[in-house]
Backbone and ligand atoms as CSV (ligand in chain L), in Angstrom:
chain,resi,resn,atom,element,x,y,z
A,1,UNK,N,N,14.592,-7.111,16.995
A,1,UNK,CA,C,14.077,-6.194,15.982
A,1,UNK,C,C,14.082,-4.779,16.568
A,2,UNK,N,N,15.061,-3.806,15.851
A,2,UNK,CA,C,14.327,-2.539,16.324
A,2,UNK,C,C,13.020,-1.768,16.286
A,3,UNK,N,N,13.306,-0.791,17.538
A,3,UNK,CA,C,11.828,-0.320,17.805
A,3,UNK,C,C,10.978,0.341,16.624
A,4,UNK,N,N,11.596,0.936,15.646
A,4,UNK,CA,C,10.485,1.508,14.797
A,4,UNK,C,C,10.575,-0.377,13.479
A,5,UNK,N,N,11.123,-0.745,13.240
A,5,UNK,CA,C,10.862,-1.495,12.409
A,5,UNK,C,C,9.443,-2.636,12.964
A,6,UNK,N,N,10.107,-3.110,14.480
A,6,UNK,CA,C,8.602,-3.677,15.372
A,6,UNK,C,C,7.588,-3.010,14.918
A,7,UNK,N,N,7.640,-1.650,15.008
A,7,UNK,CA,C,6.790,-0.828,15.150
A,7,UNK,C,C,5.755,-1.204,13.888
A,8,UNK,N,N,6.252,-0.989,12.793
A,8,UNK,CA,C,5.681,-0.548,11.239
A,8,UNK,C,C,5.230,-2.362,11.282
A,9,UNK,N,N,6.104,-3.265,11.585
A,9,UNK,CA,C,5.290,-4.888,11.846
A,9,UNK,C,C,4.725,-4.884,12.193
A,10,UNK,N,N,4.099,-4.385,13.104
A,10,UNK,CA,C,2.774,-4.845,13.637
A,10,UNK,C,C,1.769,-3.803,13.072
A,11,UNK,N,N,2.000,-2.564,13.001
A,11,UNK,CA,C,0.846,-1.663,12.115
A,11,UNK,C,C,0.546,-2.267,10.829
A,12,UNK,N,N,1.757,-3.174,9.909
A,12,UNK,CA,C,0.807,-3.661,8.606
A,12,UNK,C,C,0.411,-5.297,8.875
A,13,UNK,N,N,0.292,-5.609,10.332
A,13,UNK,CA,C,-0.308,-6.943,10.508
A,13,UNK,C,C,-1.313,-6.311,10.717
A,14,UNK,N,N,-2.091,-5.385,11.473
A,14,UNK,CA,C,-3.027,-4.604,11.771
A,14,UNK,C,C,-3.997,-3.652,10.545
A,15,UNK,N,N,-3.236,-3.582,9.699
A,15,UNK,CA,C,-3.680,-3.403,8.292
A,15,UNK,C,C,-4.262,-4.814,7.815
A,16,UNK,N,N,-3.774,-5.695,7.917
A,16,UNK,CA,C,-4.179,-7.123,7.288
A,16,UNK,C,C,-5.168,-7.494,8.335
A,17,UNK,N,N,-4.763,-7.699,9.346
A,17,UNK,CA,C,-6.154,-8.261,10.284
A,17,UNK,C,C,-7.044,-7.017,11.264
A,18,UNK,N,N,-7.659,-6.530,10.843
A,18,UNK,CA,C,-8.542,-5.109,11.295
A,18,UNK,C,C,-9.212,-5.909,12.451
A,19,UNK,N,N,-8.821,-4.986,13.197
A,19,UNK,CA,C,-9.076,-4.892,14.824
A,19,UNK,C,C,-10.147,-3.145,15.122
A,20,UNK,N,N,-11.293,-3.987,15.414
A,20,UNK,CA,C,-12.266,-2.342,15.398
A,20,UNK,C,C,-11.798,-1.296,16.329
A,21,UNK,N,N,-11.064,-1.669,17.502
A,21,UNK,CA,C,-10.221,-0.297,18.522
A,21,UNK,C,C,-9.415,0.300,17.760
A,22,UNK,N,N,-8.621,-0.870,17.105
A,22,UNK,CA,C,-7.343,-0.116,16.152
A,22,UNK,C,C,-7.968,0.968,15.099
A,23,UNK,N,N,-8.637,0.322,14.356
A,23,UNK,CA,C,-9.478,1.250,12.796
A,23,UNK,C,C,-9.203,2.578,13.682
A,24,UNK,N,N,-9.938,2.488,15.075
A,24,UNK,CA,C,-10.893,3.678,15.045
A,24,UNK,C,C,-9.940,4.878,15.423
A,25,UNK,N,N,-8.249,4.510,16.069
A,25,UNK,CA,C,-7.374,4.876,16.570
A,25,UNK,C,C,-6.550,5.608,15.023
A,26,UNK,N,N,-6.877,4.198,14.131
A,26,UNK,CA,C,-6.003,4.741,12.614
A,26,UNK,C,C,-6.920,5.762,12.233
A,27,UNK,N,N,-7.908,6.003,12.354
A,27,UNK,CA,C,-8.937,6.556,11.785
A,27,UNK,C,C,-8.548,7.991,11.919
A,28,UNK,N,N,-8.549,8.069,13.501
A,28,UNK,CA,C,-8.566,9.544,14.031
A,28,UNK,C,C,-6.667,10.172,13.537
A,29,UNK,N,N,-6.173,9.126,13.139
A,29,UNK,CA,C,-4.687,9.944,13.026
A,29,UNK,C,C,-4.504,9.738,11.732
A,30,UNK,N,N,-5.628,9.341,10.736
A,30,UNK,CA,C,-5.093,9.568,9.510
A,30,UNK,C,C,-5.493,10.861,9.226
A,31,UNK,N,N,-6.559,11.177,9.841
A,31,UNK,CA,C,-7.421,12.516,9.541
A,31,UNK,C,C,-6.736,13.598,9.924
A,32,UNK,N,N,-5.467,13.513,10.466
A,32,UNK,CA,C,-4.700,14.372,10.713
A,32,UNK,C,C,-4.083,14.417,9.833
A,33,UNK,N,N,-3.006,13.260,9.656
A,33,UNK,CA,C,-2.396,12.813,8.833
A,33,UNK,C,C,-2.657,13.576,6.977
A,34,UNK,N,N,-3.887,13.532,6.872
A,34,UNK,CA,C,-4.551,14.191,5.952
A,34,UNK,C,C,-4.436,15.361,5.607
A,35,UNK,N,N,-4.144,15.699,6.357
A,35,UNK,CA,C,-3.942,17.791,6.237
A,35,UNK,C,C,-2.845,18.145,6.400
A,36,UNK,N,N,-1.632,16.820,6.822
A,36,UNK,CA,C,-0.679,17.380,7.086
A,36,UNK,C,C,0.596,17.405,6.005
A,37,UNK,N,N,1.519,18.672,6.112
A,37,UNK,CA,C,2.303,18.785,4.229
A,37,UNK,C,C,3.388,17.882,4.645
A,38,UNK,N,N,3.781,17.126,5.358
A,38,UNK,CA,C,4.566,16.182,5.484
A,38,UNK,C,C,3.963,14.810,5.014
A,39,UNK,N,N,3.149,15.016,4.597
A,39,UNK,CA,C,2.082,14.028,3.970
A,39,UNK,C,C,2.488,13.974,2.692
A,40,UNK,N,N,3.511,12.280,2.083
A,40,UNK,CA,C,3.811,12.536,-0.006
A,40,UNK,C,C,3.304,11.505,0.011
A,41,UNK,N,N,1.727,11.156,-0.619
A,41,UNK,CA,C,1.399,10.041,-1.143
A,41,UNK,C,C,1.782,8.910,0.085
A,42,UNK,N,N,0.770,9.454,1.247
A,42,UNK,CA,C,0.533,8.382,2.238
A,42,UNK,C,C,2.101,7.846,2.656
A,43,UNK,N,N,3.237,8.586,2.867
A,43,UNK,CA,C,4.489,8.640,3.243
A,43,UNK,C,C,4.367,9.947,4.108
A,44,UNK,N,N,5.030,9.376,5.165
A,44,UNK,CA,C,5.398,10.407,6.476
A,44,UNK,C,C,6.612,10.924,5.614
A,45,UNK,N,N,6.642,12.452,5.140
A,45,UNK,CA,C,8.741,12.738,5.017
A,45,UNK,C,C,9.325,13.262,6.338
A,46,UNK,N,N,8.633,13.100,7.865
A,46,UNK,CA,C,9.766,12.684,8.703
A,46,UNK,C,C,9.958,12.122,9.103
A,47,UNK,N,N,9.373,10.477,9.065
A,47,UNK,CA,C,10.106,9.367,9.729
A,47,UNK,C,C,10.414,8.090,7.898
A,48,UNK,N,N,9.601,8.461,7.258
A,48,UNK,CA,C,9.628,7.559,6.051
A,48,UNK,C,C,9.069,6.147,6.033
A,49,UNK,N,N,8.012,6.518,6.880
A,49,UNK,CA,C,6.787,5.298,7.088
A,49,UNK,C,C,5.925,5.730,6.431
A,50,UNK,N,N,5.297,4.294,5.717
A,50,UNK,CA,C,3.539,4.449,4.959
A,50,UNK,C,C,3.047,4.397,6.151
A,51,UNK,N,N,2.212,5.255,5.511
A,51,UNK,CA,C,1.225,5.895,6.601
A,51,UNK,C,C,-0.183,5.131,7.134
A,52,UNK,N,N,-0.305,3.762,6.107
A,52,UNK,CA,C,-1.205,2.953,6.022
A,52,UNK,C,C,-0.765,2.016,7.272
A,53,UNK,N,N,0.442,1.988,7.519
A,53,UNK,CA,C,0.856,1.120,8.678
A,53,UNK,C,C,1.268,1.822,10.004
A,54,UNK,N,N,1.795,2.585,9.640
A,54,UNK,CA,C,2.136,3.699,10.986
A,54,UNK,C,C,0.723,4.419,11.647
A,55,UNK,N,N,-0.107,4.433,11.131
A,55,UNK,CA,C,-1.206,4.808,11.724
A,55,UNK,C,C,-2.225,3.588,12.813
A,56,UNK,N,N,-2.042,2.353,12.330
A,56,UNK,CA,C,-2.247,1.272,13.333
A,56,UNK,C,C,-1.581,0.725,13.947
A,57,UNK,N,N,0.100,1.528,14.003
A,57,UNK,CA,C,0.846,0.556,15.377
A,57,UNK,C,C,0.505,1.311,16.357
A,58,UNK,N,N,-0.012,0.275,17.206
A,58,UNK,CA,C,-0.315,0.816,19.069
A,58,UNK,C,C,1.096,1.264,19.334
A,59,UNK,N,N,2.612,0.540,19.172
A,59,UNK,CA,C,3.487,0.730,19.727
A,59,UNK,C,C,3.739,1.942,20.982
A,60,UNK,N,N,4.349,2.014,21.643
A,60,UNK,CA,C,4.214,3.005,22.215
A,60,UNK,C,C,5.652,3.929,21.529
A,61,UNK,N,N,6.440,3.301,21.165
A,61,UNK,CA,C,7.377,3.963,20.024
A,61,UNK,C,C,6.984,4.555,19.148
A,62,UNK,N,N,5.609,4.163,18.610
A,62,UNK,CA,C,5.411,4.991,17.309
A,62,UNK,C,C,4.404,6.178,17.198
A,63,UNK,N,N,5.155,7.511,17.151
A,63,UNK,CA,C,4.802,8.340,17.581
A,63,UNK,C,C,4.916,9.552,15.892
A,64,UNK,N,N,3.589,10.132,16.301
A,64,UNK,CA,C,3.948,11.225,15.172
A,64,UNK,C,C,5.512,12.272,15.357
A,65,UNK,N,N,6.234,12.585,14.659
A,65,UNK,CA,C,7.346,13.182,14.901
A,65,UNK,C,C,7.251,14.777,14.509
A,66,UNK,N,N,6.239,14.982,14.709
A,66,UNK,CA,C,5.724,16.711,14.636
A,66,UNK,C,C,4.846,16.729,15.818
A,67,UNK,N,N,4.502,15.002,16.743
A,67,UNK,CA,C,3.532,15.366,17.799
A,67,UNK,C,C,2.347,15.985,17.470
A,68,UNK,N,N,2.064,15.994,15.950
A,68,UNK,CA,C,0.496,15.915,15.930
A,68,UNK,C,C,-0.763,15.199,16.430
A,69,UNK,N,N,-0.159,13.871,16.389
A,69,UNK,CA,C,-1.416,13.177,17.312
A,69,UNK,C,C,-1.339,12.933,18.871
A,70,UNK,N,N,-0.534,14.132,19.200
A,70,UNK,CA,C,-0.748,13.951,20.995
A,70,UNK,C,C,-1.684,13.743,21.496
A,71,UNK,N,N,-3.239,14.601,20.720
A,71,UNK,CA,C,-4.858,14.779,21.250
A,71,UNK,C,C,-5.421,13.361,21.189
A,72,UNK,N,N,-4.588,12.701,20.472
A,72,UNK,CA,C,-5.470,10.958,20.580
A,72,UNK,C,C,-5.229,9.998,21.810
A,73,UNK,N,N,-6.405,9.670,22.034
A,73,UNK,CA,C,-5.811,8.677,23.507
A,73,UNK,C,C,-5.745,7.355,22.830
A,74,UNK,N,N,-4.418,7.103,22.646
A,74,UNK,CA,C,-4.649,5.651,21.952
A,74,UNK,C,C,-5.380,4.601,22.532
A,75,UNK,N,N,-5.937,4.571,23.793
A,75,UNK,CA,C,-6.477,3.488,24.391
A,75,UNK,C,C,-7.829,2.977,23.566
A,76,UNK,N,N,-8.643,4.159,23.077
A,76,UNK,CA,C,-10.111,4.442,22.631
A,76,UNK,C,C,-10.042,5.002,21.230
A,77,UNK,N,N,-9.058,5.358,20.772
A,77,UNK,CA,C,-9.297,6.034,19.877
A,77,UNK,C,C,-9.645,7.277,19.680
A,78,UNK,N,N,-10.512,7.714,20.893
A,78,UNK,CA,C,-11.027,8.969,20.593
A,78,UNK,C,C,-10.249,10.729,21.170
A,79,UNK,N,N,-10.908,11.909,20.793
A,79,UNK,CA,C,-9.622,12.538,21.149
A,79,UNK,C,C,-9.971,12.879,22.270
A,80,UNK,N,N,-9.199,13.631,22.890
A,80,UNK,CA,C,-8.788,14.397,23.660
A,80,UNK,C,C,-10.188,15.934,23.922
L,1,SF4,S1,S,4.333,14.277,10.612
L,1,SF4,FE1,FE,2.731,13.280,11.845
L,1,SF4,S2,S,0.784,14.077,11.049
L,1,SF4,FE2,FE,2.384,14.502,9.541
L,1,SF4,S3,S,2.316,12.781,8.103
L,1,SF4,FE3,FE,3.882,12.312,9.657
L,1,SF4,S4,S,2.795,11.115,11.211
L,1,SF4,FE4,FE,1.227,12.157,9.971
């Protein structure tokens, strides 16, 4: 499986089975996610991931592609 498709698999298994590290990791990068104009109706327009799943893959592939959520330590969730 390629790396971003892995990727978005396991963020909407992670959508289905909520893991409290994960939430708190989706949490802090939706809130970015939120303000950001690459934002159409919970669609990234630069990678063309829902954002409902791309925000809970740990992957280490899956990465904001404007590098907005650099400030998150994915380990904790919390920022930077
Ligand atoms: S560019 Fe980054 S911050 Fe903006 S919607 Fe996509 S993933 Fe979220």
């Amino acid at each position: 499986m390629d790396n971003k498709l892995s990727a978005i698999v396991e963020g909407w298994k992670n959508f289905i089975f909520h893991d409290p590290e994960i939430e708190k990791i989706a949490l802090e990068r939706a809130k970015i996610c939120s303000t950001c104009p690459s934002n159409t109706f919970n669609v990234c327009k630069e990678c063309g991931c829902v954002l409902s799943a791309k925000t809970r893959s740990t992957k280490s592939t899956n990465v904001c592609p404007l590098n907005k959520w650099d400030k998150i330590n994915t380990t904790n969730g919390n920022t930077e």
